[in-house]
Structure formats: structure tokens, C-alpha cells
N, C-alpha and C positions, 0 to 999 in steps of 0.2 A: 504493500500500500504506500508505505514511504520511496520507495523506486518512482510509482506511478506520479504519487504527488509531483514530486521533483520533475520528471519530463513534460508534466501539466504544466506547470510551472516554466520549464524553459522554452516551452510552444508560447506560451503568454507573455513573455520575454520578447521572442523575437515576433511575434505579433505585433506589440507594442510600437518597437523599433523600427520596423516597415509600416508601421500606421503613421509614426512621426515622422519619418523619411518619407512618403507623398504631403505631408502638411508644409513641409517646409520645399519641397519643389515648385509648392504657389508662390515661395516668396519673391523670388525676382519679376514676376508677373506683378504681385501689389508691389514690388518698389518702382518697378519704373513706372507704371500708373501716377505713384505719389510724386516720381520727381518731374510727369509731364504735367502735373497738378500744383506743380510751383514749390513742393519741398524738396529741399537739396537733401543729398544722401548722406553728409555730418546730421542733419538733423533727422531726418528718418531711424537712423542708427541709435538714436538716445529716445526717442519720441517712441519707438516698438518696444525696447523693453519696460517703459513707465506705464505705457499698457498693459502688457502684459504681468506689471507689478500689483498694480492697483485691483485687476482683476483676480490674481492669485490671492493676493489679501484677502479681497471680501471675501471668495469663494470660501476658503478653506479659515478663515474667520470666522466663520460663521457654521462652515457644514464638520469642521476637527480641527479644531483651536488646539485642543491636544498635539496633536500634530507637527503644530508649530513650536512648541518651544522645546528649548537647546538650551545649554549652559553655554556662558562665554566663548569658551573652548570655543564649541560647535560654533557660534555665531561667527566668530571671528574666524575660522578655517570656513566658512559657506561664504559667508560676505566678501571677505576678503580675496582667497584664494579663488573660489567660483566665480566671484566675480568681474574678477582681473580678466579669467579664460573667458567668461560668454562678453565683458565687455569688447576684447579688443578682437572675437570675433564679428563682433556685431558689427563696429564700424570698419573693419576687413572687407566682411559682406560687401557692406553696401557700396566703398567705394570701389572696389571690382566691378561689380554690377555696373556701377555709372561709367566704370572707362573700359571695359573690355564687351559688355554682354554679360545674357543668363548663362547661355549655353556654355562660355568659357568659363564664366565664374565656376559654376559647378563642378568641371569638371578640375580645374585646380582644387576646390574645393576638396575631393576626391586622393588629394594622398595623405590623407589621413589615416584611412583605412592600411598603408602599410606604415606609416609610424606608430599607429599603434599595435600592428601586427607586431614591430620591432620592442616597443616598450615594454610592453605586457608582460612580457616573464620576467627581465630584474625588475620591474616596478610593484608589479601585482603578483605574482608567482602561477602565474598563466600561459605556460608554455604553448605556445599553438602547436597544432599536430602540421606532418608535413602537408597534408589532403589539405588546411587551413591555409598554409602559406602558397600553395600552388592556386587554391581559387583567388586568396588576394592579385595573383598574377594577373587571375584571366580577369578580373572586376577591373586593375589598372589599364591593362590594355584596350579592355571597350571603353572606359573614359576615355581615354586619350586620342580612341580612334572617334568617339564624337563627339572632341573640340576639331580633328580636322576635317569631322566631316559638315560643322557646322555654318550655316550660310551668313551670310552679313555682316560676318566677323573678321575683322582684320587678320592677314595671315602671318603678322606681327603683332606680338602680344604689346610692346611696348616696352619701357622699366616699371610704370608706373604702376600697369596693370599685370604685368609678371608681379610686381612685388605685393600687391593688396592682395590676389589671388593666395600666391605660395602661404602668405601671414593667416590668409581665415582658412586655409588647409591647416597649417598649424595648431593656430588657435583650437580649430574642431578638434582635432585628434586630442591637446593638453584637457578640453573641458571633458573630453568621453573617455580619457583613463581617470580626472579628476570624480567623474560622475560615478565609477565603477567603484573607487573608494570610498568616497563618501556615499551613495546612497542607501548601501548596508548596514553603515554604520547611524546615520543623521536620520533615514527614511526619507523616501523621495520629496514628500507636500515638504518639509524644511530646506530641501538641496537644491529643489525647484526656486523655491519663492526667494530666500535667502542669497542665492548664487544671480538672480535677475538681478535682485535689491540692490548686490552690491555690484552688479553688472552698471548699472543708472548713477549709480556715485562715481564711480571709475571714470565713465564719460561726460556726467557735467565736469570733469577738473580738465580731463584732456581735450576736451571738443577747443578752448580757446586756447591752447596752443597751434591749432590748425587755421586759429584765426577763423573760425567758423561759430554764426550766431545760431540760434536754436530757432527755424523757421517753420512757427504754427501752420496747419493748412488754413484757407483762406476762402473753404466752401463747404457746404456739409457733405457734400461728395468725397470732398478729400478727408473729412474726418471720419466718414464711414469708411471708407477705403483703411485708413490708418486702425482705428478701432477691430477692424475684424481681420487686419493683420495682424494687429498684436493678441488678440485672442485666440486663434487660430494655431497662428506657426510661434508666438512664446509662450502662452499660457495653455494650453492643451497639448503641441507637441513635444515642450520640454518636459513636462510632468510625463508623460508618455515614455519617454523618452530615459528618465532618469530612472521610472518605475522598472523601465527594463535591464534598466544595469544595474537593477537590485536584485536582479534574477540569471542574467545569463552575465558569459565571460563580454567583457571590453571588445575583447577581437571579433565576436560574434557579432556584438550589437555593431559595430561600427563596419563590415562589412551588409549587414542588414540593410543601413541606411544608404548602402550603395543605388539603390532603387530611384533615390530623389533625381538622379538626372532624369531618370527615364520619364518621370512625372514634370520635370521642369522642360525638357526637349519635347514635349504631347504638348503641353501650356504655352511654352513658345510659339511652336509653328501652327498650332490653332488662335491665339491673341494675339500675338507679336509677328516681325518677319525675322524672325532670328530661330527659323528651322532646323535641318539637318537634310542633308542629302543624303545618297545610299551607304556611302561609308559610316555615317555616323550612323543610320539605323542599324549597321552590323555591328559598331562598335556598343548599342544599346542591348543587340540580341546577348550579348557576351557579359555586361554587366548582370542582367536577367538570369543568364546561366548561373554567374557565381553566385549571385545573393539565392538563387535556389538550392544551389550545391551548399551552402554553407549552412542554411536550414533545415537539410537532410544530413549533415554532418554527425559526428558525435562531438558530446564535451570533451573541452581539451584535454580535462583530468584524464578523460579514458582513454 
């Protein structure tokens, strides 16, 4: 019965994971919305997680107060340290997006999945199996193959947009081993809410070193637009998201979340003109493969 539980348990994990990785492949679809709606992407970037803060609060305010609290300790390793990783992915995100595209964003976005293939064992004692690091192969190589198979996208990335891309790969990868230790220990409703919170303090201090003011939208379009982004892809996919890496290994859940291009490359070249031609849909088939392959896998333990 305790077998059964536990693989209940790691289907609900990577359920999870693949439920929040389609949430967050809407998001470059609401960011460019919001920034042909007059907010710039420094301010979109601070403006989504105060959404999805305030939202978490009440929510879980109200439905497991319990939930929320933490001793110091905790407050300050969620705030702090989580919030440092989802802040400076946040405004990663979004300036990618503004200078490269979704399609590229994303798929930069995407090597996370082997840093934290690589970190997972000294950090967490999560050895991946070789089956584990041979699908992170085949997951890299279909991202890769649809940013070059992506349309409208420069066939130069830039510095600017190499550099914001590679930083919210990064970022991703530091907050989903960050997420995999804390959420066992904190429980997800405090690693969620606490990790956004301090995500929001991180970039009111940094947003004016960018020389970037905080641009309210200026229609009720654009604040619905922003409200059911931040509802959406922070406050429901990271709870989602965190819940799951309170169940399965790091390496797992973060190839999981490989799926999000495929949800952001269907959003693009249905809303936007930033498609994919046939190589990138082969490079999509291959992502699809791994994130299935790694589902059908076994735990690393075994």
C-alpha cells in the first residue's frame, strides 16, 4: 500500500509539473500583449509577481493560514533565497521576450533542464539514472532544433538577448533545485507565497538600477490582461509547480516542464507571427518524446 501510495504520489508530481509547464507557455503570449499595451517588460516583471503575491495571500489567508507560517529561519531562507531565484528570473523572462521573441526565449529558457540534470546529485543526493540523462539529450536537442526552426526571429541572437535568455535558463534551473529543497521541508502554500514575496522586494531595489520606472497599465484591458497573468502563470502555476517538487526528484520535474515550449510555439503561431516551420515542429516532436520518456521512467533512487 505504501509502494502504491508513493507512485500515486509521483504521477501527481509530474502531473503537476506538466500542468504548470502549459501555464507558463501562455506567458510570453500575455507579455507581449502587455508590452503592445504600453507596459514595458522592467515593469511587467515586478507588476506579475505583486499579482500573483497578493493573490496567494488572500487565497491561502484565508483557505490554510496554517500553512503559512514559518519560523525566521524559514522566512528568511523562502524570502530571501527564493526570492532572489524567481526574482531575477522574472525580469530575465521578460527582457528576453522583448528582444529576442517567445519562441527563443523559451527555448534558452530550456537549459535548465540539464543544469539541473548536472546539480542534482552533489546538491540534493539525486543521482539521475543514465535513461534520465540520455532523455535530457533528446529534450535539449528539440529545443534547440525549434529556436532554429522558429520564424520571425532573428538568426542572431544578439549579446543582449543571448544574455537575458542564458540568465532566466539559469535562474529557472537555481529556483527548481531551490524549490526541490525547500518545498519538503517549508511545504509548498509557504515556498510559493514567501519565494514570490521576496521575488517583489528583490525587484523594487533593482528595477532603478536599470533606470526603469514601474509602468501601471493605462486600460482595463491591460489590467485584465496583467491580473490573469499573474494569476495564472504565478499564483497557480508556481504552487503547482512547487507542490510537485515536494513529490518527485528536481531532475524529473524540470524535465517535465520541458512541454512549455511546445504550449508557447501552438500560442505563438496561433496569436502571434513568431511560428515555427518544419524543423522546429521536429524539434517539438523530440521534446514530447523526452518529457514522455521521463514520465515513464523510474525514480532515480531505483
Amino acid at each position: 500500500m505504501t509502494g502504491a501510495a508513493s507512485k500515486n504520489g509521483r504521477w501527481l508530481g509530474y502531473a503537476e509539473a506538466v500542468a504548470a509547464a502549459c501555464l507558463w507557455g501562455s506567458s510570453g503570449i500575455f507579455a507581449v500583449h502587455l508590452f503592445r499595451l504600453g507596459v514595458p517588460p522592467e515593469s511587467v516583471a515586478i507588476l506579475r509577481p505583486v499579482v500573483g503575491t497578493l493573490v496567494l495571500l488572500l487565497a491561502f489567508g484565508i483557505s490554510r493560514p496554517a500553512a503559512l507560517r514559518v519560523d525566521l529561519r524559514g522566512f528568511l531562507v523562502l524570502g530571501v533565497g527564493g526570492g532572489v531565484a524567481v526574482g531575477v528570473f522574472q525580469l530575465a523572462y521578460q527582457l528576453s521576450t522583448a528582444t529576442v521573441g517567445v519562441p527563443t526565449t523559451v527555448a534558452l529558457l530550456y537549459l535548465a533542464p540539464a543544469v539541473v540534470i548536472a546539480a542534482s546529485g552533489p546538491l540534493l543526493g539525486e543521482w539521475p539514472t543514465r535513461a534520465r540523462v540520455g532523455l535530457v539529450g533528446v529534450t535539449l536537442v528539440g529545443v534547440w532544433l525549434s529556436v532554429s526552426g522558429a520564424r520571425a526571429i532573428p538568426s542572431e541572437f544578439g549579446p543582449a538577448g543571448l544574455v537575458w535568455g542564458v540568465l532566466a535558463g539559469l535562474s529557472y534551473a537555481t529556483y527548481t533545485l531551490f524549490g526541490r529543497f525547500a518545498a519538503p521541508r517549508y511545504g509548498p502554500t509557504a515556498t510559493v507565497t514567501y519565494s514570490t514575496l521576496g521575488a517583489c522586494v528583490v525587484l523594487f531595489f533593482a528595477l532603478p538600477q536599470f533606470g526603469a520606472d514601474v509602468v501601471l497599465p493605462a486600460s482595463p484591458k491591460a489590467w485584465g490582461t496583467l491580473v490573469a497573468f499573474g494569476v495564472l502563470t504565478i499564483a497557480l502555476a508556481q504552487f503547482l509547480f512547487f507542490d510537485a517538487l515536494g513529490r518527485i526528484e528536481a531532475s524529473r520535474a524540470s524535465l517535465a516542464t520541458a512541454i512549455e515550449p511546445v504550449v508557447a510555439a501552438l500560442l505563438a503561431t496561433l496569436l502571434l507571427s513568431q511560428g515555427l516551420n518544419p524543423l522546429g515542429w521536429a524539434g517539438i516532436a523530440l521534446v514530447v518524446a523526452g518529457v514522455v520518456g521521463v514520465g515513464l521512467s523510474a525514480p532515480d533512487s531505483d
